[in-house]
N, C-alpha and C positions, 0 to 999 in steps of 0.2 A: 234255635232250631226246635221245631217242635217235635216230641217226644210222645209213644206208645201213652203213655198215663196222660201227657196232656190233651190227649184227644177223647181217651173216655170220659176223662174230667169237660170236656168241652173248650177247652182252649187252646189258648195260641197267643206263644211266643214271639213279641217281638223286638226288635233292637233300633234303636234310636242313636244316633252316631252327634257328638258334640255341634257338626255343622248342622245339623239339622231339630226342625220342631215337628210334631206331627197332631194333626186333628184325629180325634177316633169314635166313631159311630158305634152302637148297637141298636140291630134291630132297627135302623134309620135313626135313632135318638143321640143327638151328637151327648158325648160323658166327658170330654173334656181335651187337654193339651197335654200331651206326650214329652217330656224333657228327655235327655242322653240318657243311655244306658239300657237294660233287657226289661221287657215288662212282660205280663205273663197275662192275656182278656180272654174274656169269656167269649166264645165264638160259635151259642149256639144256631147250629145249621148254617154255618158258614153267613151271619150277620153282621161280621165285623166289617169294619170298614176302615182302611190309615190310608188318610192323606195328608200327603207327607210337604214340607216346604223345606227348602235352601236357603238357610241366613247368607247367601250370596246374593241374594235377594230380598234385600231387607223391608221393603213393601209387603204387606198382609195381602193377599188378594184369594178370597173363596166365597161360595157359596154360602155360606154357613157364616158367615161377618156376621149379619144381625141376629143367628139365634144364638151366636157366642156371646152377645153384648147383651143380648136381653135375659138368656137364662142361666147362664155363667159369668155375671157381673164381674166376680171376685177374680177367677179365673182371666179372664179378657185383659184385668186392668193390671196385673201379675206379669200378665206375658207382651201386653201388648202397650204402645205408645199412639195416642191421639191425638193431630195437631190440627186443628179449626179456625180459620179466618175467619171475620165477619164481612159484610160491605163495606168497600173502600178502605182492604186491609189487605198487608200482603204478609208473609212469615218467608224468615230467610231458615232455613233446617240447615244444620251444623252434625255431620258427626263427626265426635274426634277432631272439634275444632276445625273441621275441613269441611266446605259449604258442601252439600247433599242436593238438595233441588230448592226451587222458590214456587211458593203457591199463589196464588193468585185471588182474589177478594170470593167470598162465599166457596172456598174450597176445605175438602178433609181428607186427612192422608192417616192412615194407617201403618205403624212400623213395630216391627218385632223389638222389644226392648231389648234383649239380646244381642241384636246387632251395633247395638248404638259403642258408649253412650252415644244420648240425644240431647241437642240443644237447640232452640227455635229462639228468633225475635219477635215481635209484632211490629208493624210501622201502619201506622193509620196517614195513609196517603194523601190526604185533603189536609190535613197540618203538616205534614211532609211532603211535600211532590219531589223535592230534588233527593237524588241520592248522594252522599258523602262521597268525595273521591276516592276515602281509600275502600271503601263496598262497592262505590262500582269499578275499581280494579279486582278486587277477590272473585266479585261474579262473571266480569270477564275472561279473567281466568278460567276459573271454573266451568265457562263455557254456558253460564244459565242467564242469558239477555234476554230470554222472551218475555221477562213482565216490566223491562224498560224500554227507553228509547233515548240513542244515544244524539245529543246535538255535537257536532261539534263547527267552533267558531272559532276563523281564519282569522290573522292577525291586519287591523286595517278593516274592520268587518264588524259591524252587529245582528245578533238574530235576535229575533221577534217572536216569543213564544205562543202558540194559543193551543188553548186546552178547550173542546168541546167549540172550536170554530169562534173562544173570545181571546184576546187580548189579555195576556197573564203577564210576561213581562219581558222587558229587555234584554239579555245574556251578550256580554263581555265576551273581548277574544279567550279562548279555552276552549276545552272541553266536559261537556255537559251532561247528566244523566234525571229523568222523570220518569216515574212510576206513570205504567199505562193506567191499572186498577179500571176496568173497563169504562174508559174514555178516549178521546182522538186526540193524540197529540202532535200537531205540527210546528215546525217553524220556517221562519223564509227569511233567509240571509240578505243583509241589506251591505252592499261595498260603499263606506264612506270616503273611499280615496277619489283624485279626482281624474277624473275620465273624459273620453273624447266622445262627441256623437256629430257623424256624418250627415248630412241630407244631400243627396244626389241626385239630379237630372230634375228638379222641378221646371215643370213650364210654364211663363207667364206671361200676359197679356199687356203689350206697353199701352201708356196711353195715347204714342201715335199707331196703336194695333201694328207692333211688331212681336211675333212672337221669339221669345227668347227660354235659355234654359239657366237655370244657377245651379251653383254649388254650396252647399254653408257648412258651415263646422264649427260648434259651440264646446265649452270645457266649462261641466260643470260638476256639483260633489252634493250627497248628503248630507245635510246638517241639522236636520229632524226626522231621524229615519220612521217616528210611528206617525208621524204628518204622511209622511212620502207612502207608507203603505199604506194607509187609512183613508187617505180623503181621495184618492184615485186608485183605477183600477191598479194602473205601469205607469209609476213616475215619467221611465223612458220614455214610452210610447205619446206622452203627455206633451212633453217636452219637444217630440220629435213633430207633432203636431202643429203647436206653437210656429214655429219656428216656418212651417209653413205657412200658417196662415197669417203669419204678421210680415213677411215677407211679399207674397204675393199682394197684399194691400198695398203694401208700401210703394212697393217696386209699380205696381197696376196704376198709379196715382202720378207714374213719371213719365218722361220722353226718352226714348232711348238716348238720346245725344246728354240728357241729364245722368239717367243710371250712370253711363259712362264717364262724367265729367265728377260726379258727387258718388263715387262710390263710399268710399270713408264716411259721408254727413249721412248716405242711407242707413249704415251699418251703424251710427252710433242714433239715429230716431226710431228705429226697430228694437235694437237691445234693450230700449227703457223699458218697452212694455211688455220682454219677453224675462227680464229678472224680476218686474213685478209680478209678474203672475204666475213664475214658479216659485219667489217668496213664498208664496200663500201656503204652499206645500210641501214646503221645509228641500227645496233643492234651491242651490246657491248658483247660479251660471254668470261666470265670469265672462271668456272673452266669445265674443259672438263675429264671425267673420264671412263675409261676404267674398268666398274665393275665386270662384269661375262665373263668365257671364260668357255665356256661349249662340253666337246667334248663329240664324240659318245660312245656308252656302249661299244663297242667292245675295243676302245683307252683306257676308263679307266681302263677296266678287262687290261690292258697290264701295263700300268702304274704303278697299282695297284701292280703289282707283281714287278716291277721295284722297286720302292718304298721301298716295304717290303723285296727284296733278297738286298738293300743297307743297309736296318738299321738292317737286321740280320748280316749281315757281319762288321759294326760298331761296333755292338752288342761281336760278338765273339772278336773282334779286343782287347775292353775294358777284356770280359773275359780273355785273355792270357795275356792279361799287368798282371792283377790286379794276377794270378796264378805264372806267374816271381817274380811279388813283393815278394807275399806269399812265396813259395819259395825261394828267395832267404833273405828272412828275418830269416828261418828255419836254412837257411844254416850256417848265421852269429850269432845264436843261438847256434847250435854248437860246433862251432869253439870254442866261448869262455864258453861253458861246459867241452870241452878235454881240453883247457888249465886251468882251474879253477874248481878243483875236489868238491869243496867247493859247487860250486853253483849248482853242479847237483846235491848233497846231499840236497839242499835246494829245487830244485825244487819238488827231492823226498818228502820232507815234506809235500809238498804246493799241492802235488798229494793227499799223503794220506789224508791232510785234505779235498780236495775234497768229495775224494770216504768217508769219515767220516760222513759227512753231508748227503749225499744221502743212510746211509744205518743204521740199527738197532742196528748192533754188528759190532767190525771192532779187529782180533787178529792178536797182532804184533808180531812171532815169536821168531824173535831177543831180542827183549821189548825195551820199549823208553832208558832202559839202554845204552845197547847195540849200540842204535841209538848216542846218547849223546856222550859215547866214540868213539865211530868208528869217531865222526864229529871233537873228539877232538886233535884224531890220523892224521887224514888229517890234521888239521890246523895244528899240530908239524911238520907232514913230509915238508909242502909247506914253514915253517919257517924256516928248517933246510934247 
């Protein structure tokens, strides 16, 4: 508090409290850095000036930075910590062994040494790019990612680094971390597993000009993923391409009655030159299938009757066998009832007991006498 003599004297009392530091002016001339405790300045005609800072706030930030540095050297470097990047560098700031913030290449950060301690690293990021796992879990933590960039790589999967739009390197299933240090860094995840691709409703022109529609479905996999991104735009799209146009060749080049007859011998003179030609760019395509052949409604109503006047005429074909047979089984039935008087007499029986069973009353005129003998008379005459 300032006091009656402190004012005739020209000054003024002030108090500085442990959390805090304070800058002090005269006359606009900054004199220096204020530590804890009462100090007693000269304040003529109300010249003084305290600005005051919060070590809750352990960043320097004033007006007065550069003429602290430039004319209180000794002072600046007493109170204050200075940490400097160069190009293509980054500093990891520690206080109290607990990350602080991360600077970024051609940065400077200014901190109250008071607050600290302070500990920085340097990492020159062009002999470093990747960050160690266990830093970029601290900085994760710590919530300070913005001078990386995290890949991370599913299992079954590689990614394809590039740094400034080139080709840096491969990256394994994991999880990944690269200093940006102002550069672009991307990647593009390549699935090595093996996959399925559709092609659906293609139309194509037979060579008796029928038009028809397919279906295909090939299974294929990665097995040079910087082939597969490098030498085309989209492997898939590549692939999905192919697969058109070696099809509609193929198929353009047949008769419908053929497509339909040689689907199989289609499907395996198309696949050669459709695994040839995505060899070249590192994708492997296994099985290549020729599923749907779909014609127009007007082709199947034709077909359709095609079809049906074949297996009706199959149909009769079995009918007249199967009526020769009958017949001529009738016929050899016969033959040996005229020569064996015996057995027509028996067949006679084996009738009556038919019609026996199917009916209420059954009268034998002759009588089963009559029956008996007459069978007895044949069997003498055919002895004699």
């Amino acid at each position: 508090m300032t006091t009656f003599l402190d004012k005739i004297r020209g000054q003024t009392r002030v108090v500085i409290s442990e959390t805090e530091r304070a800058l002090h002016l005269c006359k606009g001339e900054l004199k220096g850095i204020l530590e804890p405790g009462e100090h007693s300045l000269k304040n003529g005609r109300g010249t003084l000036v305290i600005e005051r800072h919060a070590l809750g706030a352990p960043q320097f930030r004033s007006a007065y930075e550069k003429a602290l540095f430039d004319k209180l050297p000794e002072v600046a470097e007493k109170h204050l910590t200075v940490v400097r990047t160069g190009p293509g560098e980054v500093a990891v700031v520690e206080r109290d062994n607990r990350i602080h913030t991360v600077l970024g290449p051609d940065e400077r950060l200014v901190l109250w040494t008071d607050a600290g301690p302070w500990d920085w690293t340097l990492v020159d990021t062009a002999a470093e790019p990747e960050l160690p796992r266990k830093l970029m879990q601290r900085l994760g933590d710590a919530r300070q990612t913005q001078q990386f960039t995290v890949v991370p790589v599913t299992d079954g999967s590689v990614a394809l680094l590039f740094m400034d739009g080139v080709l840096a390197k491969v990256l394994e299933p994991g999880v990944h971390a690269f200093w940006k240090a102002g550069r672009t860094v991307t990647q593009k995840l390549i699935d090595l597993k093996r996959q399925a691709l559709d092609v659906t409703g293609q139309e194509v022109l037979t060579l008796d000009r029928v038009t028809i529609r397919i279906n295909l479905s090939a299974d294929y996999r990665v097995t040079d993923p910087v082939k597969a991104a490098t030498e085309v735009k989209d492997f898939t799209d590549t692939l999905y391409r192919a697969l058109q146009l070696v099809f509609r060749k193929q198929l353009g080049a047949l008769k419908l009655d053929q497509i339909l007859e040689r689907k199989g011998e289609v499907n395996a003179e198309a696949a050669g030159k459709i695994r040839a030609d995505m060899a070249g760019i590192g994708v492997e395509v296994s099985d290549i299938v020729l599923k749907d052949v779909i014609l127009p409604g007007e082709m199947r109503e034709i077909l359709n009757k095609v079809v049906t006047a074949e297996k009706e005429a199959e149909a009769n074909v079995i009918r007249r066998r199967e009526e020769t047979n009958a017949t001529r089984s009738l016929l050899n039935t016969a033959r040996v009832m005229a020569e064996n008087p015996v057995m027509l007499r028996l067949k006679e029986l084996e009738a009556l007991e038919a019609i026996a069973a199917r009916v209420d009353r059954l009268t034998v005129h002759n009588g089963t006498g009559g029956l008996m003998n007459d069978l007895v008379k044949l069997r003498d005459d055919s002895a004699a």
